[in-house]
C-alpha positions as CSV (number, residue, x, y, z in Angstrom):
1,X,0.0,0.0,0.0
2,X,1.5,3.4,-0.8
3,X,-0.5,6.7,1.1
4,X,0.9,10.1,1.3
5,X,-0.7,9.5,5.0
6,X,2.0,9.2,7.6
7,X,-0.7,8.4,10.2
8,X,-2.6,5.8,8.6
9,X,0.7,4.3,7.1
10,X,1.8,3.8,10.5
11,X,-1.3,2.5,11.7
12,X,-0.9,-0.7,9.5
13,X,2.6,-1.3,10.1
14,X,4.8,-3.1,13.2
15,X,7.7,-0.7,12.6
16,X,8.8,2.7,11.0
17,X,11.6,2.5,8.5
18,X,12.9,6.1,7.4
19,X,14.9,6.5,4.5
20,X,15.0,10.5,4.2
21,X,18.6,12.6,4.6
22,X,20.0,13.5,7.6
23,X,18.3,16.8,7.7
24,X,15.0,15.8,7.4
25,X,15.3,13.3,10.2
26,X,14.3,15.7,12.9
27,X,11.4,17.0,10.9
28,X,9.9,13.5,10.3
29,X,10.5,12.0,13.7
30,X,8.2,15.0,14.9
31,X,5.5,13.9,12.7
32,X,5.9,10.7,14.1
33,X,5.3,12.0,17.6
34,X,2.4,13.7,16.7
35,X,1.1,10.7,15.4
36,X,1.2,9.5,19.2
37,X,1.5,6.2,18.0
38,X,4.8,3.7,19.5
39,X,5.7,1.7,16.8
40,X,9.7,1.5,16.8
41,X,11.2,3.9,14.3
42,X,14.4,2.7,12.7
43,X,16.3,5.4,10.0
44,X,18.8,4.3,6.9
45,X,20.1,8.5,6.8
46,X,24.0,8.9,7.8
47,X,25.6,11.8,8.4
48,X,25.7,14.6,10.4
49,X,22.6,16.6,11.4
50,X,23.7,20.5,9.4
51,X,22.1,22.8,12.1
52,X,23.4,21.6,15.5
53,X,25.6,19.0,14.3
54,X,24.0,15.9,15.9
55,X,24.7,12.3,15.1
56,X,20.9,11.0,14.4
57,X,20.3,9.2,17.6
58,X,20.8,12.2,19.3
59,X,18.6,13.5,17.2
60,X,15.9,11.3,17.9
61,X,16.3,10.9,22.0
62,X,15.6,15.0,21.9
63,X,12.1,14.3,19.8
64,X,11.2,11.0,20.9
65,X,12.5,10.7,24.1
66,X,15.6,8.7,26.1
67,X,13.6,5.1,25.9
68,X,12.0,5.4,22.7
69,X,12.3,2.4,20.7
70,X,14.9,3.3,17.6
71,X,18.0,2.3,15.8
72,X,20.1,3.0,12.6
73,X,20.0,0.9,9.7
74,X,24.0,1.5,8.2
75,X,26.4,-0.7,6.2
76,X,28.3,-0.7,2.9
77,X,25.6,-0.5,0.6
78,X,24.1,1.6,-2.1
79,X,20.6,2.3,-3.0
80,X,20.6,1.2,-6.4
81,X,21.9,-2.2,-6.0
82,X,19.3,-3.0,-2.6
83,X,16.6,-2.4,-5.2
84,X,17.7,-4.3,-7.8
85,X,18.0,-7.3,-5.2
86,X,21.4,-8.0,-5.2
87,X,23.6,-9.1,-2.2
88,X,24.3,-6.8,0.5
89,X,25.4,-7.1,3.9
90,X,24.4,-4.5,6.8
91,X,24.3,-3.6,10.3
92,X,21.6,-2.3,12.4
93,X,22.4,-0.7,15.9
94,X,20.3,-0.1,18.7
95,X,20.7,0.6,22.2
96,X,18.8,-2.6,23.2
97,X,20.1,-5.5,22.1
98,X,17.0,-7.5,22.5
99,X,15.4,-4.4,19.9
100,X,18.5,-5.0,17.7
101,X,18.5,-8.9,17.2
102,X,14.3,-8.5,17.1
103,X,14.6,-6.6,13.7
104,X,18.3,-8.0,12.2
105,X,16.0,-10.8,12.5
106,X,13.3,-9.0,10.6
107,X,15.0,-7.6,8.0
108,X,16.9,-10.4,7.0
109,X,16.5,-12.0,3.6
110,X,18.1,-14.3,1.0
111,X,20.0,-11.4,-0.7
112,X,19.9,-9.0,2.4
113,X,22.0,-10.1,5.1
114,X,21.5,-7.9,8.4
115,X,24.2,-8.1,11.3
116,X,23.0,-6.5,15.2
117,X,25.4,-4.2,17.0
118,X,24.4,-2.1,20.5
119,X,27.4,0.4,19.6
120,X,25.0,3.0,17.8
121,X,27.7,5.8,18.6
122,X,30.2,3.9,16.5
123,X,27.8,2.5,14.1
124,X,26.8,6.3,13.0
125,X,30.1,7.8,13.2
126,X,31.0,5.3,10.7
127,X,28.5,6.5,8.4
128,X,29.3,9.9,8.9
129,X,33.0,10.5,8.6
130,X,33.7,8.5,5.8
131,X,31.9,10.9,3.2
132,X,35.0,13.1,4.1
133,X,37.2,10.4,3.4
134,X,35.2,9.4,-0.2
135,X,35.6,13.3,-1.3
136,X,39.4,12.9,-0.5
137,X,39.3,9.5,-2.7
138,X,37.9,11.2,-5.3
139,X,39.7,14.0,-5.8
140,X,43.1,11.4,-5.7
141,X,41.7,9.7,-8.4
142,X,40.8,13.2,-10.6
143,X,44.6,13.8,-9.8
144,X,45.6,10.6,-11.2
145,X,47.7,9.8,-8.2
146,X,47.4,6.5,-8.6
147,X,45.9,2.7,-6.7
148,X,48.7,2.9,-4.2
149,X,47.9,6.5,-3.1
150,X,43.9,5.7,-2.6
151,X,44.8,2.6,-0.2
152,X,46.9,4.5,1.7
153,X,44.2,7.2,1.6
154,X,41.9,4.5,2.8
155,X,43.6,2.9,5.3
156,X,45.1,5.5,7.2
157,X,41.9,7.6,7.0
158,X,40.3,4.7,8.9
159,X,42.9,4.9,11.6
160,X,41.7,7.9,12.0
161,X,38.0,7.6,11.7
162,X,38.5,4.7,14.6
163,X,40.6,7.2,16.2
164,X,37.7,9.7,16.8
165,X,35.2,7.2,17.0
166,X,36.4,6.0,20.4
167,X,36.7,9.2,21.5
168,X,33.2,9.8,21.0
169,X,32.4,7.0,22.5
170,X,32.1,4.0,20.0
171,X,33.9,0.9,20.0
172,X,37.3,0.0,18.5
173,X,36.0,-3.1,16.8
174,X,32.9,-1.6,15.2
175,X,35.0,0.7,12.7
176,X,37.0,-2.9,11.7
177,X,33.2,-4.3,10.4
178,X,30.6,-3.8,8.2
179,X,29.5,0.2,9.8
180,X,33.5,0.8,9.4
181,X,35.9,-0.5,6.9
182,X,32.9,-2.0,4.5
183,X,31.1,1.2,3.7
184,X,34.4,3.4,3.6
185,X,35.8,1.2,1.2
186,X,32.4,0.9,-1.1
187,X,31.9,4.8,-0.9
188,X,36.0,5.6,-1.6
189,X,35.8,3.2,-4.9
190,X,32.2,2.5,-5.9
191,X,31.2,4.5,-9.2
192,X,27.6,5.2,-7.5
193,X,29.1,7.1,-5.0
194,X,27.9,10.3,-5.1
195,X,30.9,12.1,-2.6
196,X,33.5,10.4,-4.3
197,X,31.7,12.3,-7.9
198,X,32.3,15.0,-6.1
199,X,35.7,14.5,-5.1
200,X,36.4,14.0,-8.8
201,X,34.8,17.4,-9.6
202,X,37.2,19.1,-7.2
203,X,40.2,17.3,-9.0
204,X,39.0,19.0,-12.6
205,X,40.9,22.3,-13.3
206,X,38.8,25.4,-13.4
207,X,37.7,27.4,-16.9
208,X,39.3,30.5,-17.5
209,X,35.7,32.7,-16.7
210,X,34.0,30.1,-14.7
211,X,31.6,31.7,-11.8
212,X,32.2,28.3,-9.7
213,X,35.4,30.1,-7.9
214,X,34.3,30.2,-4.1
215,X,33.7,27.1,-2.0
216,X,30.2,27.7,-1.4
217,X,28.9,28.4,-5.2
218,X,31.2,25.4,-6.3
219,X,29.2,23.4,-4.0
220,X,26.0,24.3,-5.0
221,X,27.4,23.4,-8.6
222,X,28.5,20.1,-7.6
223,X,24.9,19.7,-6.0
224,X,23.1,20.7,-9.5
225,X,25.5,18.3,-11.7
226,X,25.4,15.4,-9.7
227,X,21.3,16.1,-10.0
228,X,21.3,16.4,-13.8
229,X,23.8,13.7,-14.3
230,X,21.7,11.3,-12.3
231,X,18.5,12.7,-13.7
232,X,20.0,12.3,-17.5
233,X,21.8,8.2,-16.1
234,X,18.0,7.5,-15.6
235,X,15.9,9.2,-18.4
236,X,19.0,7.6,-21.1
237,X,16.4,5.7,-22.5
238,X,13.8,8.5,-23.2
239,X,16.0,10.4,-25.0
240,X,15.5,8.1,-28.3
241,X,19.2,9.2,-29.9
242,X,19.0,12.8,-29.3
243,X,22.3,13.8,-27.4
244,X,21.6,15.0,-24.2
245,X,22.6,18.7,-23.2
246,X,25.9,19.0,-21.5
247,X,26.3,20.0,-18.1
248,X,28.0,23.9,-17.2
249,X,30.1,22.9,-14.8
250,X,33.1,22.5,-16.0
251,X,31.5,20.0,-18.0
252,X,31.3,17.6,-15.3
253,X,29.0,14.5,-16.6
254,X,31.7,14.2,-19.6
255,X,34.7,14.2,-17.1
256,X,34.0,12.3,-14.2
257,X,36.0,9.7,-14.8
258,X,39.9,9.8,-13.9
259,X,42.2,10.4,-17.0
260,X,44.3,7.1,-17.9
261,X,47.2,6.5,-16.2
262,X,50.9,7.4,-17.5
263,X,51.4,4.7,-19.9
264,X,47.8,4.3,-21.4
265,X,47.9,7.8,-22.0
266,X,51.4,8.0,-23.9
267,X,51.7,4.3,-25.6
268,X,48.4,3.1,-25.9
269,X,46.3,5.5,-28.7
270,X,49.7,5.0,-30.8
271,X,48.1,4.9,-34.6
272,X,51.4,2.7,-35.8
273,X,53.0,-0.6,-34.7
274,X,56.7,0.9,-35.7
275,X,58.0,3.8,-34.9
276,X,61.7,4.9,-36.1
277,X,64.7,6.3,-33.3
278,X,63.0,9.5,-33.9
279,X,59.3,8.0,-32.7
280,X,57.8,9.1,-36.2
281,X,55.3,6.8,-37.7
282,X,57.0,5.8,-41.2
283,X,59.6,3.6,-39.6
284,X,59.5,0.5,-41.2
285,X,60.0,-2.7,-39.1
286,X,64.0,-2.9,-39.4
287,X,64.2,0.7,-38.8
288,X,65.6,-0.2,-35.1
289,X,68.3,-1.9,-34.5
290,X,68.6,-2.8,-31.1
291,X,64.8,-3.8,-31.0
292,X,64.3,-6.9,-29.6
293,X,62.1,-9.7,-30.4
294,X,59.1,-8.3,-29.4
295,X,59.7,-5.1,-30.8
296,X,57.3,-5.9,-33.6
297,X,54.6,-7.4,-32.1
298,X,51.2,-5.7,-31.4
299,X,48.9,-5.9,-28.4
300,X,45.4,-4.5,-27.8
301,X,45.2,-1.7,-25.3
302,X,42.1,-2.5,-23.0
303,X,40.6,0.9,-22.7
304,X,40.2,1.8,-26.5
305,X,41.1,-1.1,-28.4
306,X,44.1,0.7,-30.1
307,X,47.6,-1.2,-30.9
308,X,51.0,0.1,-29.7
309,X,54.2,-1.1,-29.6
310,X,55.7,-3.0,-27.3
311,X,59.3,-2.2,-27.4
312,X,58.4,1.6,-27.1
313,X,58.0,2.0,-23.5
314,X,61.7,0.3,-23.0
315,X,63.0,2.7,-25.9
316,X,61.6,5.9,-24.2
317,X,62.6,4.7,-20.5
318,X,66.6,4.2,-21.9
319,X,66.7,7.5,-24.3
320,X,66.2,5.4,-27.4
321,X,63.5,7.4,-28.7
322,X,62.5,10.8,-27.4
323,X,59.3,11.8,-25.5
């Protein structure tokens, strides 16, 4: 049943499952109250509350009350993929532990797998922080800085997530699961992550006359791509073969992937399988004579299907053959 009727939809229901952002939290918990009914609430949002800067539990024990039946819903997963019914793996944390093994219990299904925790300090923090920690993996990969700079990104970013968990209370061993290290690893590298897009967005040099200079506008840009990107990654098939309009920002949609690496860039859209000493494309296949074996021999470059040759990365590394 689907009502625009808060009251009667939690009338027919055992429990309340809200899925809105952080910032609405506090706005629908109150319209839960007013319903005066005690079903248990239990919220999927992460993050921060903007105005006062509240983790939501705390959000919740100033609407609902100190003993009001809640958790958090949290985990590595994204939106997309729970719909489409494919595996996933989450945690929900509660104060009670009898409340949180009651609906793990509940929620569990062949292709949902739900985990109970009582560390609902940790279990949010989790949730929270590592959208910093996305953005920073984004903009490393916009860089081009390479695999072994995101791990390390990764890793020592959740030393320090644990770090300031524990101080605000959580447990060391709740950053090391699911709430932790699962979703700060599917948010840092997954391509439906929305903070890591945004990440990327920060990595693309600014236009000469662009009006997305200060922090503030830029983010409001990054808000109104990400929008229009999603909006034109789900309307793809309505557009019938009529090319969609490109985003302003810096032309965002078109560039949100990280350029190639180093030696896709420079030896894998070569044109030519020889190359002379000078790296001109009218060598024929003597023209070197210290080429070795292999120097003749063409392979397919994964990311455009192009051919290079293979002796041309060892020419350029010894001097053979200028840059």
């Amino acid at each position: 049943m689907v009502t625009g009727n808060l009251s009667s939809a939690l009338s027919e229901c055992d429990a309340a499952l809200i899925a809105t952002p952080t910032s609405e939290l506090r706005e629908v918990l109150g319209r839960v109250r007013s319903s005066r009914l005690e079903q248990p609430v239990i919220w999927a949002c992460k993050g921060f509350e903007q105005a006062s800067g509240k983790l939501p539990h705390q959000v919740a024990a100033e609407v609902l009350g100190v003993r009001a039946a809640c958790g958090a819903l949290s985990g590595p997963s994204f939106a997309l993929e729970v719909a489409q019914g494919l595996p996933t793996a989450l945690t929900l944390a509660a104060g009670d532990a009898a409340f949180a093994k009651r609906f793990a219990r509940e929620l569990h299904q062949p292709m949902l797998r739900v985990y109970f925790s009582t560390d609902l300090a940790g279990v949010e923090i989790s949730g929270a922080v590592k959208n910093i920690m996305a953005i920073a993996a984004g903009i490393s990969d916009g860089l081009c800085l390479g695999l072994n700079a995101r791990a390390a990104l990764i890793t020592r970013g959740l030393a320090e997530i644990t770090r300031l968990g524990v101080a605000l209370g959580g447990r060391p061993e709740t950053f090391m699961g699911l709430a932790g290290a699962g979703d700060l690893v599917l948010t840092c590298t997954g391509e439906l992550s929305r903070n890591r897009r945004v990440g990327l967005l920060l990595a693309l040099p600014p236009k000469s006359g662009s009006t997305c200079r200060s922090p503030a506008r830029f983010a409001r840009c990054c808000s109104a791509a990400l929008h229009r990107a999603t909006r034109r990654r789900n309307c793809s098939r309505a557009t019938r073969g009529r090319k969609p309009k490109p985003l302003k920002c810096h032309s965002a949609a078109r560039r949100l992937r990280p350029r190639p690496l180093l030696g896709t860039r420079r030896f894998g859209r070569a044109k030519y399988k020889n190359r002379n000493r000078d790296g001109n494309p009218d060598a024929d296949t003597k023209a070197c004579p210290d080429s070795n074996a292999n120097a003749n021999v063409s392979y397919r470059c994964t990311d455009n299907c192009t051919e290079y040759d293979a002796n041309e990365y060892a020419q350029r590394q010894s001097n053979y053959a200028p840059a």
